[in-house]
N, C-alpha and C positions, 0 to 999 in steps of 0.2 A: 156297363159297356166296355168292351175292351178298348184298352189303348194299345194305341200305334209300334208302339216297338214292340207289344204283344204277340202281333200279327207275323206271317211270315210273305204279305204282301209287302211290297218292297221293289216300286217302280224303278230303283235307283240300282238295286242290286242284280250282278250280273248274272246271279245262281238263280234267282227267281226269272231274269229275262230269259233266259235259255230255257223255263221250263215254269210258265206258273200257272199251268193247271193244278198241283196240287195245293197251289194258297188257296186256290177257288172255291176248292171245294171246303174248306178249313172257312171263307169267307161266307160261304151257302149256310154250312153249320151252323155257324155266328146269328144267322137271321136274314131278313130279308133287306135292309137296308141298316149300313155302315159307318159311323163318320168316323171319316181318316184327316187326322190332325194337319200333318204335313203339306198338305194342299187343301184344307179346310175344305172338302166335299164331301158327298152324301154318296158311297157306294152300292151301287145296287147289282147284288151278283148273280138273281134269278132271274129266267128266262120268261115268266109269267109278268115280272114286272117290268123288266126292260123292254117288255115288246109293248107293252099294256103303255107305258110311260112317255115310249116312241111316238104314240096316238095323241098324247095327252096336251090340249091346247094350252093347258095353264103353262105348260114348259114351253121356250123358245129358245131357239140360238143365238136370238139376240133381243135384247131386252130395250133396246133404242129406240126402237117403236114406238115404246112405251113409256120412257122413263131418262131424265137425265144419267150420270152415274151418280151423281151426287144423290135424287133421288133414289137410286137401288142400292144404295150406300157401297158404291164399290168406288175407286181410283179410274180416273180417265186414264188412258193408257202412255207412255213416258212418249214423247215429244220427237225422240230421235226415233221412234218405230213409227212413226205414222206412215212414210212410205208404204208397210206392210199392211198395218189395218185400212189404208185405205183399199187397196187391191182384194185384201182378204173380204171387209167390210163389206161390198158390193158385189160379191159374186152371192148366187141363189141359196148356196149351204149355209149360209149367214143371215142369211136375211129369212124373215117371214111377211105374211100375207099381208098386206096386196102386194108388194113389190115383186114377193118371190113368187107368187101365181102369176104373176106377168110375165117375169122373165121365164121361167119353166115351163109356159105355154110356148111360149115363143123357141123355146132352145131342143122341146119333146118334139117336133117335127119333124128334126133332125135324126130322133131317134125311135121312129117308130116303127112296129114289127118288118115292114116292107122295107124300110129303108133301110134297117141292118140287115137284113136277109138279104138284099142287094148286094151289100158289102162282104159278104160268106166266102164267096167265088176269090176274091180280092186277098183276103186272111190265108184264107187256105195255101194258095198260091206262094205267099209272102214264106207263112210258117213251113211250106215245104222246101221253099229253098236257102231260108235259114237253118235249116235240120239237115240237110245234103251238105251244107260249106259245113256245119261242124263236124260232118259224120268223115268229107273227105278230109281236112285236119286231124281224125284220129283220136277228137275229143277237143277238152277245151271246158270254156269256161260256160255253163249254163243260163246265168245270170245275164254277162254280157254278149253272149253270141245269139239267144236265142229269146229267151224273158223279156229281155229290155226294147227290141230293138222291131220287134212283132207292135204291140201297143202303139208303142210311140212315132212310128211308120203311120199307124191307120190312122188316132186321134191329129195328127199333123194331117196326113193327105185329108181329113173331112172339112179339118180348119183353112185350108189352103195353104200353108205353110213350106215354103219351096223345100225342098229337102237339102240340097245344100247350107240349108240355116237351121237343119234339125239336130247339129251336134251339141249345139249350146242349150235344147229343149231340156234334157233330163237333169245336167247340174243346177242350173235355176231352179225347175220344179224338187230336186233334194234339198237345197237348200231351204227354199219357201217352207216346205212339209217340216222341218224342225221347228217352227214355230207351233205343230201341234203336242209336241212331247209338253209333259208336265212342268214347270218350270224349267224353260227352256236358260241356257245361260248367256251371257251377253255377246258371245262371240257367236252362239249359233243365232241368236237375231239379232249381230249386227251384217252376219252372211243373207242374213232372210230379207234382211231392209236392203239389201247389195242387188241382191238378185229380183228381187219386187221393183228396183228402181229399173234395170236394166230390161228385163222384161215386158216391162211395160212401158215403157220408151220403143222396143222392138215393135210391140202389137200395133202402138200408135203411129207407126211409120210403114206397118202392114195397112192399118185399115185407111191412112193417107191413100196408097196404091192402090187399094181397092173401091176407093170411092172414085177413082179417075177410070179405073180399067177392072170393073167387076164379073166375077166368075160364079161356077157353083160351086163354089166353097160355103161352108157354114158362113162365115166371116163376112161374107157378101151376103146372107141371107141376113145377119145381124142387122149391118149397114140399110140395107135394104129396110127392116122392118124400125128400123129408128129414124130415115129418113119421112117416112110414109105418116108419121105423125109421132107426138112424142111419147113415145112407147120405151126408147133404150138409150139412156147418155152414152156417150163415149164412155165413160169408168166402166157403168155396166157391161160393154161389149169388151173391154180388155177383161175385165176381172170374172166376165163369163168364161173367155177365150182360154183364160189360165186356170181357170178351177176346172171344166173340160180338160183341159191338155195334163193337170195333176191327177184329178181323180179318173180321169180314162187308161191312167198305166200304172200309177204304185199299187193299187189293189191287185191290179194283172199280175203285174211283176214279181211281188211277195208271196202270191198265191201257186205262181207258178214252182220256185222254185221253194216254199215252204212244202207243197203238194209232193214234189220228187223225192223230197229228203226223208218227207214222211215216207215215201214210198219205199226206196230205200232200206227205210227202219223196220219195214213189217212185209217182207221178203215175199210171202205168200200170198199179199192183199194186190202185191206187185207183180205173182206169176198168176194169179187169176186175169188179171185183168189185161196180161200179155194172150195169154189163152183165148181170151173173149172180149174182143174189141167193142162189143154193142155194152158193154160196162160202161164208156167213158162219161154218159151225161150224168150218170147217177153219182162218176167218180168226184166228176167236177166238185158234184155240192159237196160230197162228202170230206174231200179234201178243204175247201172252205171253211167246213163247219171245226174238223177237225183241229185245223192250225190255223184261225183265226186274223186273216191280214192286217184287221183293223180292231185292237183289242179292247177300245174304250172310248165312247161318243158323250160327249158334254152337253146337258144341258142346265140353262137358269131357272130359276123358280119363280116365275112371272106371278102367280096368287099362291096366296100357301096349300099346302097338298100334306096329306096323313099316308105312310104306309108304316099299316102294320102297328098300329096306335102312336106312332113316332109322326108330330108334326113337323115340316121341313118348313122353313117360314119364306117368306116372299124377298127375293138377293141372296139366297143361296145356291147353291152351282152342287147337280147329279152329275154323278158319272158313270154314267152305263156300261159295265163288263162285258162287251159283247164275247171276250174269250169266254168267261166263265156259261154265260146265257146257253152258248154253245154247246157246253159240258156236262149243263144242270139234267141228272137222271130223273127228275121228273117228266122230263120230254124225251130224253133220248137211252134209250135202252141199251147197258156198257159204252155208255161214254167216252170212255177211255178207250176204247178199241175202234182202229180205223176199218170200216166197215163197207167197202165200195159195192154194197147191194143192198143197203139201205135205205128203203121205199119209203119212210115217214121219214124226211128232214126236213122240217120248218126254221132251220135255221135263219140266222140275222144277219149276217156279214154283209147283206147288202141295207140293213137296215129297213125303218119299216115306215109308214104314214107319209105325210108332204113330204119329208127330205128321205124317199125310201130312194134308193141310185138309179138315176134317170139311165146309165148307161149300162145299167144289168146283162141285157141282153146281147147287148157289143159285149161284153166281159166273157160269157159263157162262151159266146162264138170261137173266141181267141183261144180260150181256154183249153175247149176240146179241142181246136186247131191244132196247138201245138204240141197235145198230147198225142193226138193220131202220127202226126209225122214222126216226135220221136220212137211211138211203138212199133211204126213203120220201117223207119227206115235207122232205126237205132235201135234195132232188140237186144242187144247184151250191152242196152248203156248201164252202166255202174259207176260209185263215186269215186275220185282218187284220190281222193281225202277229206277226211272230217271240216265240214264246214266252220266259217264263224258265223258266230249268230251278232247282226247290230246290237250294238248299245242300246237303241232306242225299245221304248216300250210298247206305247201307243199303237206306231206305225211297225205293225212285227215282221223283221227279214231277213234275212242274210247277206253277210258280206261279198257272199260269192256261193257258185258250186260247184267243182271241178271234176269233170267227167271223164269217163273215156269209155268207148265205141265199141 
């Protein structure tokens, strides 16, 4: 088995962040399932088996269910982060069955075909007059003027969230989100445990308001269905509220502006699809698939599980490649080439089985939203300079994208 400084995987290193498709494939080579020393996990870099594994009930996101930590032989978590695992701990991506069939019954209402195709007219609208204020600026920043600000608009108006208190929504939820990088360090979870507190102190003095004077906000629907019998603690309706408000725009967000930079990069993939507008649904996934928002999904090893004649034993922790799964040519034909007419993508980026992303379909919406507008009403948008790429691994994006008109 290779060891770890073998590898040219390297969560830590900025030359592999910026570009680690080609460890993946070097990882594929390798075999089908990895253990990487330095965070003692089991990598799995095919697309056969991260989708296959996603299904797999022996894995869970959370093993509490089941098991003290003492019994899974792992460390309760340090004392001064509880704030965080308790918000993290209770929302649906954490949890499994029955809890989390409860809650994602109750929270899929919110999000079903009718009810986001409702919201279309609403997005559309939004991303066009976010792509007009940039366009009369002359350019500007992509990230913040148009990516961030789309998302976190809708997932706030579905939560009832007054918008004058929607400035504080996206630093919180950055914050919170570092506690999924790989060993995160004590400064980004002592910002995580900062913003878990304050957050949810906010929701709690939301859904006070809203039990006095209830609307059709999600939030009131929460209330509503925890009142009616006991179906949803207060925790569950903050750490619903906030996993909603996180995972309804960083995937956005990233995707948006990893999508242009690709595009950008492959000039031609970029004058087809200026050419030919009815590209974008196909552009969307392809760009997903391509540059990966969300590069790597954790799961525990609830019973022990064999891939590949390699037993992984019961307190072991997978970690799903979802960049690589992406990449793997056994499914996708030139991988490496961004390919906006690509009619087989089974990509994963929105994940697969129970925790497959309730808000998929709000994501696409947005997606193509705000591509039409910028092909609209920004057709010689170009970059004005070489972006930075985040430090972070996991959650893959950039620090900005600076455009102009």
């Amino acid at each position: 088995m290779a060891a770890a400084s073998d590898l040219a995987f390297d969560p830590w290193d900025a030359a592999f962040v910026a570009d680690p498709y080609p460890a993946y494939a070097e990882l594929r080579a390798l075999g089908r399932v990895i253990h990487y020393e330095p965070t003692d996990q089991w990598l799995v870099p095919h697309h056969a088996d991260v989708s296959a594994l996603l299904r797999d009930r022996r894995l869970g996101r959370t093993y509490q269910h089941r098991f003290t930590h003492e019994e899974f032989g792992r460390s309760a978590p340090a004392p001064e982060h509880e704030p965080f695992h308790t918000l993290n701990d209770h929302g649906m991506l954490d949890l499994e069955p029955p809890d989390h069939t409860r809650i994602r019954r109750l929270v899929s209402k919110a999000f079903t075909p009718r009810t986001v195709e409702r919201l279309k007219p609403y997005v559309e609208r939004l991303a066009g007059e976010l792509v007009s204020a940039l366009v009369e600026a002359g350019g500007g920043d992509l990230l913040t003027d148009v990516a961030e600000p789309l998302p976190v608009a809708v997932i706030a108006e579905m939560l009832g969230i007054p918008e004058s208190d929607r400035a504080q929504l996206r630093p919180w939820s950055a914050d919170i989100c570092g506690m999924y990088e790989l060993s995160p360090s004590q400064d980004t979870a002592a910002r995580a445990v900062r913003a878990s507190v304050e957050f949810s102190g906010y929701l709690r003095e939301l859904i006070a308001a809203r039990r006095k004077e209830p609307g059709e906000d999600l939030i009131s629907g929460l209330i509503a269905a925890h009142d009616e019998g006991d179906r949803l603690t207060e925790q569950e309706m903050i750490s619903t509220a906030v996993l909603l408000l996180n995972a309804g725009h960083e995937a956005t967000v990233n995707a948006t502006v990893n999508g242009w930079w690709a595009l950008f990069r492959n000039p031609g993939a970029l004058a087809a699809l200026r050419a030919d507008h009815t590209l974008i649904p196909s552009a969307v996934e392809e760009l997903m698939r391509y540059d990966t928002p969300l590069q790597l999904f954790e799961r525990w090893v609830l019973d022990e599980i064999e891939i590949d004649g390699q037993v992984i034993p019961r307190g072991a922790e997978i970690a799903m490649l979802f960049g690589s799964a992406n990449h793997d040519p056994a499914v996708f034909a030139a991988p490496d080439r961004l390919d906006l007419t690509r009619a087989d993508n089974p990509h994963i980026s929105f994940s697969a089985g129970i925790h497959y992303c309730i808000g998929a379909p709000l994501a696409r919406i947005e997606l193509a939203a705000s591509m039409a507008a910028l092909l609209e009403r920004a057709p010689t948008l170009s970059p004005a300079a070489e972006p930075k790429q985040k430090p972070n691994f996991v959650i893959r994006g950039l620090d900005g994208l600076n455009v102009t008109v």
